[in-house]
C-alpha positions in Angstrom: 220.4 178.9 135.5 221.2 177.5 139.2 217.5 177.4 141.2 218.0 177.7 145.1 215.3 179.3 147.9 216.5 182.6 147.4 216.6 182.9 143.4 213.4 180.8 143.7 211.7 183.4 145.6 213.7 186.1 143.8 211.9 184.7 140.5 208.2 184.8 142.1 208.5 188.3 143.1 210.0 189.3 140.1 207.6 191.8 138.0 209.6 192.5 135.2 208.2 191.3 131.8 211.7 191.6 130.1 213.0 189.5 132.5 209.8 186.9 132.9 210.3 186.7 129.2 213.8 185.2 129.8 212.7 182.8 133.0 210.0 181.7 130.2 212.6 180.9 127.2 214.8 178.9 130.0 212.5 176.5 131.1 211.1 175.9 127.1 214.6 175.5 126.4 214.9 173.2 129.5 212.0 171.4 128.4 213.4 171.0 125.0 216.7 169.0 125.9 214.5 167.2 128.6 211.6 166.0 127.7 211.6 167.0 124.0 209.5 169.1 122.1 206.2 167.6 122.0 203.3 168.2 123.9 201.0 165.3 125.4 197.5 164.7 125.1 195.4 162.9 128.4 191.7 162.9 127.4 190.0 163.9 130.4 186.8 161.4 131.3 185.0 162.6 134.4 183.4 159.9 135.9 181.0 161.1 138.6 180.3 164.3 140.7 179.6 161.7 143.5 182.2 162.7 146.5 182.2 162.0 150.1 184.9 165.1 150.7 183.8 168.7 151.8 187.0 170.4 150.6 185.9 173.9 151.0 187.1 175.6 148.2 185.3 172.4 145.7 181.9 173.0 143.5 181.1 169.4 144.0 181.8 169.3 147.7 179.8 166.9 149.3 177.9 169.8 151.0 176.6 171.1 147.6 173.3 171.1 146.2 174.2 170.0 142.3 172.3 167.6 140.4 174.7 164.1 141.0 176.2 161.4 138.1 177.6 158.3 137.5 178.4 157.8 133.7 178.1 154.1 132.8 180.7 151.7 131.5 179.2 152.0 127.9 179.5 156.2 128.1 183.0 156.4 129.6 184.2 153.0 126.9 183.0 154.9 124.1 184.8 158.2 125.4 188.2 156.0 126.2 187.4 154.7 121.9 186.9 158.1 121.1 190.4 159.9 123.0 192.0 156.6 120.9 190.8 157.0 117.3 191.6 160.9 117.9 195.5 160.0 118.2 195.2 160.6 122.3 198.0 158.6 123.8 196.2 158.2 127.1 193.6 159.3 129.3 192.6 160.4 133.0 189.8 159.1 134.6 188.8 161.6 137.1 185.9 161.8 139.9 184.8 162.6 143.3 186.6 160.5 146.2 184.6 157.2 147.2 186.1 154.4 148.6 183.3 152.5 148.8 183.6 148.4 147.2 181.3 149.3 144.4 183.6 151.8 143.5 186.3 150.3 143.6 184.7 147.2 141.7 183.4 149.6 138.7 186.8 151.2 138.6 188.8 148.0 137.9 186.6 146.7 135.6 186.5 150.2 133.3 190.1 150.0 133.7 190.1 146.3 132.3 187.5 147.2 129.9 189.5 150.3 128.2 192.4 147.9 127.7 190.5 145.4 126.1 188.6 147.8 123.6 191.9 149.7 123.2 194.0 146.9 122.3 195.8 147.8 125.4 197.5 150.8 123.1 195.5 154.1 125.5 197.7 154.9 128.5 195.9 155.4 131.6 195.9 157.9 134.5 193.5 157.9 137.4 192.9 160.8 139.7 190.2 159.8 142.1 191.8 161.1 145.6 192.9 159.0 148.6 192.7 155.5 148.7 193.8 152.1 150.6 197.3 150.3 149.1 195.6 147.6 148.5 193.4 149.4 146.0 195.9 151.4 144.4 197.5 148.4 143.8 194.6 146.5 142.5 193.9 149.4 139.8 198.0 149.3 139.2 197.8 145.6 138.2 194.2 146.1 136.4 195.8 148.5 134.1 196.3 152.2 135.1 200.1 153.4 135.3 199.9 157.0 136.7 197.9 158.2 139.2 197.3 161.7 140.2 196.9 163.2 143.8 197.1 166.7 144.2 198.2 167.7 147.8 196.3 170.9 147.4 199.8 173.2 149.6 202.2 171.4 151.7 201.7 174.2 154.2 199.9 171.7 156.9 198.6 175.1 158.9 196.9 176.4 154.9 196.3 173.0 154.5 193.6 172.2 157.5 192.2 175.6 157.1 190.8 174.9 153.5 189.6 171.0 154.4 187.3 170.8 157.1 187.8 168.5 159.9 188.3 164.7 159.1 191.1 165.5 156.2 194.7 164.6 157.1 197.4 166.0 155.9 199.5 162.6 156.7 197.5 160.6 155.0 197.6 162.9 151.6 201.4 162.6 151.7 201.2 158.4 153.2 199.4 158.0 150.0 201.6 159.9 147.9 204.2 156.9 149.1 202.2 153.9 148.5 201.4 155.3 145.2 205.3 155.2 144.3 206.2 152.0 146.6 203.6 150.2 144.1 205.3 151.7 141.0 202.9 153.9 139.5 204.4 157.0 138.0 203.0 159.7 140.5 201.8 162.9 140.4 201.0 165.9 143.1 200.5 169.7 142.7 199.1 172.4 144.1 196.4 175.7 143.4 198.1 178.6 143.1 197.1 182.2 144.8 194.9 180.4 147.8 194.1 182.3 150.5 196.7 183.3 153.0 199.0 181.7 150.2 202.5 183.3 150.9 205.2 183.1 148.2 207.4 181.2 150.9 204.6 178.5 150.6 205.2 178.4 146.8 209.2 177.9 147.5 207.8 174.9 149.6 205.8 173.2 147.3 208.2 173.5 144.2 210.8 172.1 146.9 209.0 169.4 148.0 208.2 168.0 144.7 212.1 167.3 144.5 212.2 166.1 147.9 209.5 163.6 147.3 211.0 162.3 143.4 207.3 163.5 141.7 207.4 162.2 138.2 204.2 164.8 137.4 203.2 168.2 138.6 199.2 169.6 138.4 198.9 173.1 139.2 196.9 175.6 138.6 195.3 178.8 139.8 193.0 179.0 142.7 190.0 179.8 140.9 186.8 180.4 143.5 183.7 178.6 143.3 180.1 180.5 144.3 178.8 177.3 146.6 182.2 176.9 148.7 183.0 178.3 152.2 186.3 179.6 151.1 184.5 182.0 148.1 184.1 184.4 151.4 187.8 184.6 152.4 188.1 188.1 150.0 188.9 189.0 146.5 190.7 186.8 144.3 193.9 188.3 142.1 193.4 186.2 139.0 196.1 188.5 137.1 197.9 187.3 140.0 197.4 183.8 140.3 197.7 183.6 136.3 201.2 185.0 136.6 202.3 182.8 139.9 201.1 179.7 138.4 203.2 180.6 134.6 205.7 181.4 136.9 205.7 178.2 139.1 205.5 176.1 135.8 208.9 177.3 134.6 210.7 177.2 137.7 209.4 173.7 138.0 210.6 172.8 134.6 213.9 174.5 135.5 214.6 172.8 138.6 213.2 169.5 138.1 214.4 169.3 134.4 212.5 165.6 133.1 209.0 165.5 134.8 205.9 166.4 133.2 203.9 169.3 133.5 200.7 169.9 132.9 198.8 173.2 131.0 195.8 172.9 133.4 192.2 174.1 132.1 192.1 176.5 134.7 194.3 178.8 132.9 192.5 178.7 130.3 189.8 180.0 132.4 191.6 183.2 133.4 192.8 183.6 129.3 191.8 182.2 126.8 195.1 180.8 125.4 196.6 180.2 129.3 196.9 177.1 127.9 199.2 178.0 125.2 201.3 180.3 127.8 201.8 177.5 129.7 203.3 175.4 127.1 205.6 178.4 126.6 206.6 178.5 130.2 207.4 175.0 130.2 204.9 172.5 130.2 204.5 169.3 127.7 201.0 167.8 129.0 197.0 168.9 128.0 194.2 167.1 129.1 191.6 168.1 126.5 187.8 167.1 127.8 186.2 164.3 126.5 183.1 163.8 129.0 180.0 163.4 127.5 179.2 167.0 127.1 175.5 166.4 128.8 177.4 165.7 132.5 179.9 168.7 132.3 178.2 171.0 133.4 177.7 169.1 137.2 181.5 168.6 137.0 182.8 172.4 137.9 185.1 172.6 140.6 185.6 176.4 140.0 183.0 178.7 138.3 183.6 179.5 134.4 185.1 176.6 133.6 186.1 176.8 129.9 184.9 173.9 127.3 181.5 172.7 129.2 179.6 172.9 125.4 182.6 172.4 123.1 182.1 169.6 121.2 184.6 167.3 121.5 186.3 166.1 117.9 186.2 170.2 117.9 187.9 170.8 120.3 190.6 168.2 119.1 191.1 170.2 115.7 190.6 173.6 117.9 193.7 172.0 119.8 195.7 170.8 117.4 195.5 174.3 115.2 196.5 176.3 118.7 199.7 173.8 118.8 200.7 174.7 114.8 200.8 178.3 115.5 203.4 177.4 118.4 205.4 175.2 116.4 204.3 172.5 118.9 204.2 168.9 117.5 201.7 166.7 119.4 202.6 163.2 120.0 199.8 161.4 118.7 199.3 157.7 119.4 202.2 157.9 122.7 201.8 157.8 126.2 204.5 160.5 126.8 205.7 158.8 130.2 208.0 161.4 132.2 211.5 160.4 131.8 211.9 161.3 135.3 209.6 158.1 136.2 212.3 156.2 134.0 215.1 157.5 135.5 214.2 156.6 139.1 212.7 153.5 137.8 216.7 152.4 136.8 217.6 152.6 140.6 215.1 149.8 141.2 216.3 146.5 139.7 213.3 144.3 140.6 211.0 146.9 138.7 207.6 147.8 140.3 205.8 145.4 142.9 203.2 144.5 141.4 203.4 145.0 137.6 201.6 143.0 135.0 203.7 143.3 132.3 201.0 142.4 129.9 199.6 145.8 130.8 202.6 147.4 131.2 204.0 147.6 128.2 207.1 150.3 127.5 205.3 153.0 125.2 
């Protein structure tokens, strides 16, 4: 199947189950020959709630009155031990957006720490917003290797109108650049069924992901949250946004054939196994939660979010039994890097920057 705008949009509109069902069989298919069969775990470690944004569609925008965190280097080590002696290949390490040096200080030493305690075996991924080059290149050479940055819609208009003033849409994508100019392999993405959302936005996004040589794609459904400004711009369609965002995943897979896509948790949020429909749309990636489970509840971007008291070796079997009614093997014990990343990764003969090969090691 040949993806352009118009079959793109074609696809989005399309309401046809018989015909979804097909779109949805072409991209597993597509994900078969390109990135194989197995799905990848990224144990999800939530740092802190602490976050100088006001994104107004966020439940731990700055603005918000929620109780705040930190977890401390012994509580987030013994998560990173635990995501490792559970067969995780990697993690994320996930938070609010600081910038400030203590920060940045705490982040490059947990990233030092995990490789130390991990025997440098547990892949890392850091999603912790928009930063200076010079740090994303100090946490590149301390250890991490992808780093995800959502750009929320590449509509600039939709874009300004969910972020209040002070948020730049040129930095968002300037970072995007210094994230692959230092080599790490990057990832964006976008929420699905926003308001004033159009399907042409959609066609956008998926586009610019090419345009832009993404190694990973993040989306999920807009999901509203009762303390944010933009819970008041009308109803939410979650049926909707469910369907958009299965439907986005396949196309993606379909068009961009080798990246990695992830089955968010906010799927699962709208059904129960919207994980396990993502997987069947086309995506090889879940990030299973291993916070501490005391802090999860202070760590809800949307409301309902699935998992805040599932225990979490659990929730690893609970995983595991969903993927062996799918037929889905899980690769234990890999980091699952996007073959994408490796295939743009040939083009560049020198290699990355500023890699340490002692922690970059091909998994």
């Amino acid at each position: 199947m040949k993806l352009n705008r118009d079959k793109i949009i074609e696809w989005l509109r399309c309401n046809n189950q018989d015909q979804l069902k097909l779109l949805y069989q072409q991209a597993y298919d597509v994900k078969l020959h390109e990135v194989g069969p197995k799905v990848y775990l990224r144990g999800l470690i939530e740092l802190s709630n602490i976050c100088i944004k006001n994104c107004l569609y966020c439940g731990i925008r700055s603005s918000n009155s929620i109780p705040r965190y930190e977890l401390t280097e012994g509580e987030v080590l013994s998560a990173a031990r635990f995501a490792h002696e559970e067969g995780y290949g990697s993690i994320v390490l996930q938070s609010g957006e600081r910038q400030d040096h203590a920060f940045i200080e705490n982040v490059d030493r947990l990233l030092k720490g995990i490789k130390i305690a991990t025997s440098n075996q547990l892949g890392i991924t850091l999603s912790l917003g928009e930063q200076s080059f010079s740090t994303y290149k100090k946490w590149f050479n301390s250890g991490a290797h992808r780093y995800l940055l959502r750009i929320e819609t590449t509509n600039q208009e939709l874009y300004q109108r969910i972020h209040p003033d002070g948020h730049d849409f040129d930095q968002r994508k300037s970072c995007l650049k210094d994230l692959k100019k230092i080599g790490y392999q990057v990832g964006t993405g976008v929420m699905i069924g926003l308001p004033w959302q159009t399907v042409d936005d959609l066609v956008n996004d998926l586009l610019y992901y090419d345009d832009q040589d993404i190694d990973m794609i993040g989306m999920g459904p807009y999901l509203p949250h009762r303390q944010s400004p933009l819970q008041g711009a009308g109803p939410v369609d979650l049926n909707r946004n469910f369907e958009w965002t299965l439907k986005m995943i396949a196309l993606s897979r379909i068009f961009l054939r080798d990246v990695n896509i992830a089955a968010t948790t906010a799927l699962q949020t709208i059904h129960f196994q919207g994980r396990e429909w993502g997987i069947k749309a086309g995506a090889n990636v879940i990030m299973p939660n291993v916070t501490p489970m005391r802090y999860r509840q202070d760590y809800q971007l949307y409301d309902d979010k699935p998992c805040l008291n599932d225990d979490a070796s659990l929730s690893a079997d609970c995983l595991a039994s969903s993927m062996h009614v799918l037929s889905v093997p899980i690769g234990y014990k890999e980091w699952g890097d996007a073959p994408h990343y490796h295939n743009r990764m040939k083009d560049k003969p020198f290699g990355p920057i500023c890699t340490d090969e002692s922690f970059h090691a091909d998994k």
